[in-house]
NUFIMAR-237983 format. One line per 10 residues: number of its first residue (from 0); their letters; for each residue x, y, z of N, C-alpha, C. Coordinates in steps of 0.02 Angstrom, whole numbers, always signed. Layout:
# NUFIMAR-237983
NUM> A> X:Y:Z:X:Y:Z:X:Y:Z; ...
//
This chain:
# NUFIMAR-237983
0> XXXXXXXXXX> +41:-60:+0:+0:+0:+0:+43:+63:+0; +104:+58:+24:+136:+122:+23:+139:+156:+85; +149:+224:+65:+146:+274:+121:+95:+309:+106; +43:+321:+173:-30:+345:+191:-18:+409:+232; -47:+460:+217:-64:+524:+257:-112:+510:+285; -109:+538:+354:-148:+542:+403:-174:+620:+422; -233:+657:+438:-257:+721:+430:-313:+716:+477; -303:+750:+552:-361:+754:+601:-367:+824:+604; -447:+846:+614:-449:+925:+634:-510:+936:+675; -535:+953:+725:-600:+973:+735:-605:+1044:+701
10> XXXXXXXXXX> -637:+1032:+662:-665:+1117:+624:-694:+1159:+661; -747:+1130:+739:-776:+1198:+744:-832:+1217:+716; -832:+1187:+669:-908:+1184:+615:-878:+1218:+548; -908:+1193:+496:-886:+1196:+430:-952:+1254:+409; -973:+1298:+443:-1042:+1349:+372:-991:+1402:+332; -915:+1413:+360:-903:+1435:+318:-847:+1429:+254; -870:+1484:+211:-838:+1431:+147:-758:+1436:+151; -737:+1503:+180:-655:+1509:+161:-622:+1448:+214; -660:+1421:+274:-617:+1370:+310:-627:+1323:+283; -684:+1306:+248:-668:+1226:+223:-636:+1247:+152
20> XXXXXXXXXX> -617:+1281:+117:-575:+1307:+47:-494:+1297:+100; -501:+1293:+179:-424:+1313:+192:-415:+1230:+235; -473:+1216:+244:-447:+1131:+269:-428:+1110:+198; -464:+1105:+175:-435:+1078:+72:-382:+1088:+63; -368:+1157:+84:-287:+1182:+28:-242:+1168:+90; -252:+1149:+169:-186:+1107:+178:-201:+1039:+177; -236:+996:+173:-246:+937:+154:-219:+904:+89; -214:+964:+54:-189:+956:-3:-95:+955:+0; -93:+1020:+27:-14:+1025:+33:-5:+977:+82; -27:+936:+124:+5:+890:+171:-13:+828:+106
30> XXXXXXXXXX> -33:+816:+67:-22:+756:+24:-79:+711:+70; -136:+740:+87:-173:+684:+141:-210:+645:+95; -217:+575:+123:-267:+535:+102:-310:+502:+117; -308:+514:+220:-372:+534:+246:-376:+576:+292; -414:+602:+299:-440:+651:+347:-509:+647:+367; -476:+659:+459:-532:+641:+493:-571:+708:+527; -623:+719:+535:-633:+786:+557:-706:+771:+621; -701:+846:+650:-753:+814:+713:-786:+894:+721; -830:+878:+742:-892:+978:+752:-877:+996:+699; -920:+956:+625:-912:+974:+578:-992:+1026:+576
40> XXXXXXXXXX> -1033:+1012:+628:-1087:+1047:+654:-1122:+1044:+579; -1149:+985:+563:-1208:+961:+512:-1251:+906:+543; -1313:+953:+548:-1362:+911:+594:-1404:+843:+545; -1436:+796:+590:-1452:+741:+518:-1501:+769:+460; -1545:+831:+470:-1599:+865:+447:-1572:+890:+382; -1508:+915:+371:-1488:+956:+326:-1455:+914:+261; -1477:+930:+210:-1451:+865:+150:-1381:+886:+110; -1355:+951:+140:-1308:+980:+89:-1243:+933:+105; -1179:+921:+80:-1144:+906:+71:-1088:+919:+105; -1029:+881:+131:-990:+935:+175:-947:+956:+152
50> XXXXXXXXXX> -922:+939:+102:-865:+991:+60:-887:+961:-15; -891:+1032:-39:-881:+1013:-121:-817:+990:-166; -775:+949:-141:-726:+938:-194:-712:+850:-202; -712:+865:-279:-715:+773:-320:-675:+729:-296; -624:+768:-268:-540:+741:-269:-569:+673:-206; -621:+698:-156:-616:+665:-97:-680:+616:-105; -664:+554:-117:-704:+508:-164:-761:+481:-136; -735:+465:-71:-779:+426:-25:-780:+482:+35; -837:+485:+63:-862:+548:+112:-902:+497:+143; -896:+486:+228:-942:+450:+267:-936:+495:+334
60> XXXXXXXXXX> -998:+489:+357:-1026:+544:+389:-1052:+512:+465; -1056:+531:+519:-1117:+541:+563:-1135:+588:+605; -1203:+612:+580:-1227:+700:+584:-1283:+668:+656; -1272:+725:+694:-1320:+706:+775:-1385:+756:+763; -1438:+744:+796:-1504:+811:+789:-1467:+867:+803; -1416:+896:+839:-1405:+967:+847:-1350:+971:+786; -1328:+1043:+783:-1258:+1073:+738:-1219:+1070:+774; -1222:+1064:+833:-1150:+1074:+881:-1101:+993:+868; -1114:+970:+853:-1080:+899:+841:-1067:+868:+762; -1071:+809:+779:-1040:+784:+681:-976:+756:+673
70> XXXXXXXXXX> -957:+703:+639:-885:+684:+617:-886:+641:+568; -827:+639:+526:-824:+630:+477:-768:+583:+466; -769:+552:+401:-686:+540:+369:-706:+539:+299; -651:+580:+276:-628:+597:+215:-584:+540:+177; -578:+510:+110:-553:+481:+73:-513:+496:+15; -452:+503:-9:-439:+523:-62:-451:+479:-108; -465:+517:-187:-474:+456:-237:-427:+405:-267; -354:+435:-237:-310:+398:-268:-302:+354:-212; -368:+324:-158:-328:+280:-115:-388:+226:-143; -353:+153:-137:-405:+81:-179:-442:+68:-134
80> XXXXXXXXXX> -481:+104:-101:-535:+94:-47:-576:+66:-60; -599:-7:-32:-658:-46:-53:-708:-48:+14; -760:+1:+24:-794:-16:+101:-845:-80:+102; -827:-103:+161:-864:-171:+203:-904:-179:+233; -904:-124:+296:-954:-104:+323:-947:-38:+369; -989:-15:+399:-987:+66:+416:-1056:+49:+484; -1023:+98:+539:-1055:+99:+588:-1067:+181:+615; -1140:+190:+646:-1116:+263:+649:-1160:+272:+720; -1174:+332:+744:-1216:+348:+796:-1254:+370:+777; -1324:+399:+819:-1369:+427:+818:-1362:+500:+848
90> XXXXXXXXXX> -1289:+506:+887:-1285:+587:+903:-1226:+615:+870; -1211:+597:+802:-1126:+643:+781:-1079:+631:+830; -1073:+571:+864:-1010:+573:+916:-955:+529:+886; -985:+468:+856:-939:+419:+826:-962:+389:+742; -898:+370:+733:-920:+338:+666:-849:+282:+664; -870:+232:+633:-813:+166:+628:-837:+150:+529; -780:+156:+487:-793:+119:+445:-727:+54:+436; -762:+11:+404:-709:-57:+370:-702:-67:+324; -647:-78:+284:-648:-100:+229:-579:-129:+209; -566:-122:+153:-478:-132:+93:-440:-117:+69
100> XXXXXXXXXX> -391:-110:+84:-333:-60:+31:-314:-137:+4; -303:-130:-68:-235:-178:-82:-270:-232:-51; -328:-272:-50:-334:-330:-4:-344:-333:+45; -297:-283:+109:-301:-308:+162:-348:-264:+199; -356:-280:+250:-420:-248:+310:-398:-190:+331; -428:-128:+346:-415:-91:+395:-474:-70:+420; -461:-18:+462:-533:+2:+520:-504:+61:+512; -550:+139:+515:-550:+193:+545:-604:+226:+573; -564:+267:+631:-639:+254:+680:-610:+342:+697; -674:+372:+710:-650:+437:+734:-706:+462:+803
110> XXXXXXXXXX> -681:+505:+849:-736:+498:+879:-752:+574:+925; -798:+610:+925:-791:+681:+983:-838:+664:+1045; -803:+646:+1095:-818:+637:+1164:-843:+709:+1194; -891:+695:+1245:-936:+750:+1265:-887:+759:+1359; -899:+818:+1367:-869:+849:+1408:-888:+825:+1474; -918:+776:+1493:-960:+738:+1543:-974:+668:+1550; -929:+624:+1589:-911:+574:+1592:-865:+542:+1542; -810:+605:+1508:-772:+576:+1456:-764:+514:+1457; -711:+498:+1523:-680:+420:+1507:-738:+367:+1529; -813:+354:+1535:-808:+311:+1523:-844:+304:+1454
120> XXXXXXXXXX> -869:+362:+1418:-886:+354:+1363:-814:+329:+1318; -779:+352:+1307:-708:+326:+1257:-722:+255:+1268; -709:+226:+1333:-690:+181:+1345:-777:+112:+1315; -845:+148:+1313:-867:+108:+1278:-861:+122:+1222; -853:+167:+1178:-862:+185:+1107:-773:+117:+1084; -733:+126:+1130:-665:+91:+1103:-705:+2:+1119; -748:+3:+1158:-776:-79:+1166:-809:-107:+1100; -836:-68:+1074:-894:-67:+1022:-833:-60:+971; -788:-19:+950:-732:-37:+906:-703:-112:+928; -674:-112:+973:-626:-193:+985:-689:-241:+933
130> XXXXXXXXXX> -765:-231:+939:-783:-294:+921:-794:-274:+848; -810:-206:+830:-826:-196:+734:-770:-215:+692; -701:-199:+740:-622:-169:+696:-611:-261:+667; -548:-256:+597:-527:-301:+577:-478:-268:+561; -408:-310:+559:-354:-295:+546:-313:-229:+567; -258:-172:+552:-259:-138:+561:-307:-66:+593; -304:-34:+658:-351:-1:+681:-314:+67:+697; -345:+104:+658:-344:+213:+644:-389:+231:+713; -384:+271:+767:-420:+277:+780:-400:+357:+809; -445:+402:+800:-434:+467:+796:-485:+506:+802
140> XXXXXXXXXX> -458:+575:+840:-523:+615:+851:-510:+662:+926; -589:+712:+931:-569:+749:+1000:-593:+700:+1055; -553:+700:+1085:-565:+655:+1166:-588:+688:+1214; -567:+740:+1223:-583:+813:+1262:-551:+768:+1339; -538:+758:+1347:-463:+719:+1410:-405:+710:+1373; -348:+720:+1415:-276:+726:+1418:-263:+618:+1405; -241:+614:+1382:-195:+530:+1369:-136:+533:+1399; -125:+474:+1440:-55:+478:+1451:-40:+399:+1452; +40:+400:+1456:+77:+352:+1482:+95:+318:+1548; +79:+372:+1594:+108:+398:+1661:+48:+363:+1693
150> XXXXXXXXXX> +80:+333:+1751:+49:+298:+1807:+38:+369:+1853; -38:+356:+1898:-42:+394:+1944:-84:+494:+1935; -90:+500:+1864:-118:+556:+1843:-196:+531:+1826; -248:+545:+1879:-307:+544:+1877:-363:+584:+1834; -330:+633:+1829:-382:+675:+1791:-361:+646:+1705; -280:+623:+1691:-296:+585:+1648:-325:+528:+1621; -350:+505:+1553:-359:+445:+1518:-280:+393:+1509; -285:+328:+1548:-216:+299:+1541:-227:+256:+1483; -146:+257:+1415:-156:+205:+1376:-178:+174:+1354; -156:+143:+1422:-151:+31:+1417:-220:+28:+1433
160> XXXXXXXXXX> -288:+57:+1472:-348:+54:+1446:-386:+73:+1369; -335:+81:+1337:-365:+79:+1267:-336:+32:+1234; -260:+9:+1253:-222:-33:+1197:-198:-16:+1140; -194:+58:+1156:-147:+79:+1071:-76:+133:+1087; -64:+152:+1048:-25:+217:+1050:-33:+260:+1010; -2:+319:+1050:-31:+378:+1033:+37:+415:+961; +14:+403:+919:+73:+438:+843:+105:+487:+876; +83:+530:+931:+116:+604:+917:+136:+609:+999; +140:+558:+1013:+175:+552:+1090:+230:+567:+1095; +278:+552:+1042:+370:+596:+1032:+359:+676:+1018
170> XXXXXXXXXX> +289:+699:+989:+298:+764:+955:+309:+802:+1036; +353:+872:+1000:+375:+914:+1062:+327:+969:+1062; +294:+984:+1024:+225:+1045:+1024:+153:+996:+1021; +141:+978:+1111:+87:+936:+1112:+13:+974:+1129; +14:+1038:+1114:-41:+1070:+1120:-69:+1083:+1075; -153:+1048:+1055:-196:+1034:+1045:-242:+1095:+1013; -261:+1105:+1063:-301:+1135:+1081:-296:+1219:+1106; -334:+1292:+1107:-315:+1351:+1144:-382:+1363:+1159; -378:+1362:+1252:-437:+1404:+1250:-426:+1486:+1265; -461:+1502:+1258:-451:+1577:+1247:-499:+1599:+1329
180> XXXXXXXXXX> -549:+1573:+1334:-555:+1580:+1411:-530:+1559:+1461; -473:+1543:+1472:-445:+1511:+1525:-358:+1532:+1496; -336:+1537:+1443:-293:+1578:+1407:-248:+1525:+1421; -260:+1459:+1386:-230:+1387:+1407:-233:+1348:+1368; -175:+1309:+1339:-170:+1260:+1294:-147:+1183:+1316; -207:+1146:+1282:-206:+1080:+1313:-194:+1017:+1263; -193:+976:+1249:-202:+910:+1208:-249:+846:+1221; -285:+870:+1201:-344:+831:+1183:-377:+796:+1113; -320:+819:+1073:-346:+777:+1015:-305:+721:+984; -314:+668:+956:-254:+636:+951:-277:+578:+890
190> XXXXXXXXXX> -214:+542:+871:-201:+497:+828:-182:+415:+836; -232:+380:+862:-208:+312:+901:-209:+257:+827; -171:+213:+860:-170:+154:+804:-151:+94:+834; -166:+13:+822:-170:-16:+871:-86:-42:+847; -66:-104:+915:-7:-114:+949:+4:-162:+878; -44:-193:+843:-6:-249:+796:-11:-235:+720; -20:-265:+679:-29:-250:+628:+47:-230:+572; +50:-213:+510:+98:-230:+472:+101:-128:+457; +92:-72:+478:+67:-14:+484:+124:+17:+549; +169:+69:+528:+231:+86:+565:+213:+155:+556
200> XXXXXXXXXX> +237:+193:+621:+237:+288:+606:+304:+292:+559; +300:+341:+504:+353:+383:+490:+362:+421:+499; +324:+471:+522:+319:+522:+545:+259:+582:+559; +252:+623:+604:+195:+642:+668:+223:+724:+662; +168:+780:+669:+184:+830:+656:+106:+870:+690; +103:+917:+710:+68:+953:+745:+79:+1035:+719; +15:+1056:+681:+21:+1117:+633:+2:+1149:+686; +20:+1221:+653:+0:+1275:+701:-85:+1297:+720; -129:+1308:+764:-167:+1313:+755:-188:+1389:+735; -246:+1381:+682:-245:+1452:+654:-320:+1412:+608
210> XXXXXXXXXX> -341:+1374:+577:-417:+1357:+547:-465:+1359:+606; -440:+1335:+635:-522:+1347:+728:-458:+1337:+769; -510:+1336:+827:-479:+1346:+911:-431:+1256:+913; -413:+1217:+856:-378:+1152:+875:-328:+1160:+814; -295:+1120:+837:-243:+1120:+781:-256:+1045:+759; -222:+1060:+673:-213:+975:+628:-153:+955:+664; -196:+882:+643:-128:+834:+668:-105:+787:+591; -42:+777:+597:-11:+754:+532:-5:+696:+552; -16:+623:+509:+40:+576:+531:+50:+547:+449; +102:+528:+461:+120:+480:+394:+140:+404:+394
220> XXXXXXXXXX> +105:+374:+387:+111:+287:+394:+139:+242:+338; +204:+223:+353:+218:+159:+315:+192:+90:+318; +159:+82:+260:+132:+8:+260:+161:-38:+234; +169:-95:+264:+214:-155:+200:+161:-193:+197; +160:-187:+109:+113:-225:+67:+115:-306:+79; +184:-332:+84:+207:-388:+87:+146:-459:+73; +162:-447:-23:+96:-457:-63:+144:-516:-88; +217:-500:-81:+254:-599:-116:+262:-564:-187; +275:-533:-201:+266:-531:-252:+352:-568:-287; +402:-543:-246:+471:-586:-264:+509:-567:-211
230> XXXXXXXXXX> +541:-612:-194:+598:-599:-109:+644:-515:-139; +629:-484:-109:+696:-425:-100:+762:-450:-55; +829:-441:-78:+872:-469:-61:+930:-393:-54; +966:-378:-16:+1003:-329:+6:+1059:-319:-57; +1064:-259:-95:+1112:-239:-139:+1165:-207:-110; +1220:-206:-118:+1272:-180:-91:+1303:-125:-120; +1257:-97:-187:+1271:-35:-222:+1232:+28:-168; +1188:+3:-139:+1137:+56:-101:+1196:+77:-48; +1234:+64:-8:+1289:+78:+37:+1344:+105:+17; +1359:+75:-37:+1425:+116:-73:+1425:+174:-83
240> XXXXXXXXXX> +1383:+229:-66:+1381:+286:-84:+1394:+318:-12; +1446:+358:-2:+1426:+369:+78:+1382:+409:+98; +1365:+466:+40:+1292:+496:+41:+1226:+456:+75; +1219:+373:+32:+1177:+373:+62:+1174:+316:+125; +1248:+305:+109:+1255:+261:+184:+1249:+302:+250; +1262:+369:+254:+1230:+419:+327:+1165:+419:+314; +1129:+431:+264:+1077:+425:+243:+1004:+385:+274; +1047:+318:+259:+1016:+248:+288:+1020:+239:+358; +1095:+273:+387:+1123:+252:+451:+1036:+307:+492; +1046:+358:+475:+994:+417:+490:+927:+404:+508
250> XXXXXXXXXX> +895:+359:+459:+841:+343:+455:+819:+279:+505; +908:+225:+524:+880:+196:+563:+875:+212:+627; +910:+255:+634:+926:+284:+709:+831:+317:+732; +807:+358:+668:+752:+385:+672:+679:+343:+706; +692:+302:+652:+634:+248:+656:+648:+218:+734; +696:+175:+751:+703:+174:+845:+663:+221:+884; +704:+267:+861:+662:+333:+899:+605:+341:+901; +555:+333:+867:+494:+353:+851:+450:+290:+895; +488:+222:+868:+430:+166:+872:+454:+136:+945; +523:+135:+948:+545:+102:+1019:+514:+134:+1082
260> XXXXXXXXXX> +464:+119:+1094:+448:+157:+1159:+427:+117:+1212; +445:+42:+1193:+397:-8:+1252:+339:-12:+1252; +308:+11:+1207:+239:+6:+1200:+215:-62:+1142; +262:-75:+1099:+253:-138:+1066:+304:-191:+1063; +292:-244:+1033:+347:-297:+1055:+405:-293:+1023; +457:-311:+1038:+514:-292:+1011:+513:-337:+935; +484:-389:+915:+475:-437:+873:+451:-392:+804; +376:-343:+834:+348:-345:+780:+370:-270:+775; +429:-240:+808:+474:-182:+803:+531:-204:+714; +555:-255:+752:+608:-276:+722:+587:-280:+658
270> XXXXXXXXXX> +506:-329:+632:+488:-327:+584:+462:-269:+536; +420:-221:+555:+427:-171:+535:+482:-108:+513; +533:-125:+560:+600:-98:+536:+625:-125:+485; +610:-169:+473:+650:-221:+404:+595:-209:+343; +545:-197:+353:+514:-184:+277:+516:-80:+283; +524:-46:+332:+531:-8:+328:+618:+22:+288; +664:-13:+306:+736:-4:+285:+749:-34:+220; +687:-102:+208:+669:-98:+122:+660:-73:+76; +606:-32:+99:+590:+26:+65:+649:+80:+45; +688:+82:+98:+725:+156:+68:+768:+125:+48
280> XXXXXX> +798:+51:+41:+843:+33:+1:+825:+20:-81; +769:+12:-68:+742:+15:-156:+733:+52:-182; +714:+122:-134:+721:+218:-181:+785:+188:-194; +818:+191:-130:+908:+203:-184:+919:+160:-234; +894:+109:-241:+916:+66:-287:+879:+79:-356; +833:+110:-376:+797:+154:-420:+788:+219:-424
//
């Protein structure tokens, strides 16, 4: 499948036209090929459309009776999306679809949690995923609670009660969110993906906020297709260059960094590092 853009935003509500003309035009410059969005504030009553552009092929929705809520995921056309099945709510809080890239399964699930009894709503909306999801699991959206790693922080949501990790847990600008009444920036929105699967970060990025009161979140995912198509075997022209032997050395040091965090097994570390260091040995080698 390649490498997949990842694109979260709560809009805030979409009625007007220059912010969704400005979610487009960085969606665009980030190369996204999905994007997830939340208070897209389209109630189920209203039949209009949520963005007018062709490019975004597949549009799945779940709109609640009020405008204050809504979420979405966006599709690009150049991704081989075959959907399976699709789950949604009755209040704009969650939506889960399933389907195919390339054959294999994935799940994306996005979700805007209400300001009142956050964690234990996440924690059923993530129950009701464990049993829809197949294969690979996206799961993204406003949480409106803090995530952590850290034992002992109560007012946070911990982890290991969800079973995933969080993409942008290395990023060093983890604020989210600005409120302007309280004149305070928090992180509450985020990018989870589950512990197994053949699906590695390449890299996690946190834009400035400036479209509504949250900022986008970037991620970029390496997938190994690992479709057989013929064994790849290590060339020894890709090293000979010392250009791109720092190059390679760079990238592995990177990838450690990013994925080594104890949060997955060292096994299916190792393996993902090896179709990941494939990959950039075959740019060089072409």
């Amino acid at each position: 499948m390649g490498d997949r853009t990842l694109m979260l935003l709560n809009t805030n509500g979409l009625a007007s036209q220059l912010k969704r003309h400005r979610i487009m035009r960085l969606a665009k410059d980030c190369k996204a090929d999905f994007l997830f969005l939340t208070e897209t504030h389209k109630g189920r009553k209203r039949s209009d459309k949520l963005v007018n552009n062709s490019e975004w092929k597949w549009i799945y929705e779940s709109r609640g009776n009020t405008k204050s809520r809504g979420v979405a995921i966006l599709i690009h056309q150049r991704v081989p999306f075959e959907l399976i099945q699709i789950r949604r709510d009755k209040e704009g809080r969650m939506l889960f679809i399933k389907g195919k890239i390339n054959h294999k399964m994935i799940t994306f699930a996005v979700v805007y949690a209400p300001n009142a009894n956050t964690k234990q709503f996440i924690i059923n909306v993530k129950r009701k995923l464990d049993n829809f999801a197949e294969g690979a699991v996206i799961f993204a959206g406003d949480f409106n609670i803090e995530l952590t790693a850290r034992k002992g922080e109560k007012k946070k949501m911990h982890l290991n009660k969800l079973n995933m990790m969080d993409l942008h847990a290395d990023v060093a600008n983890r604020g989210t969110f600005y409120s302007a009444r309280h004149n305070k920036f928090s992180c509450i929105d985020y990018i989870l993906m589950n512990k197994t699967g053949n699906i590695y970060l390449k890299r996690a990025e946190t834009k400035s906020i400036w479209i509504s009161d949250h900022a986008p979140l970037i991620a970029v995912l390496g997938i190994d297709s690992n479709r057989g198509q013929r064994i790849w075997r290590y060339n020894p022209v890709v090293s000979a260059n010392e250009k791109d032997r720092l190059k390679l050395q760079k990238e592995l040091c990177e990838f450690f960094k990013i994925n080594d965090t104890g949060e997955m097994k060292q096994t299916t570390i190792w393996d993902a590092n090896k179709a990941f260091m494939r990959g950039n040995c075959i740019s060089i080698e072409t």
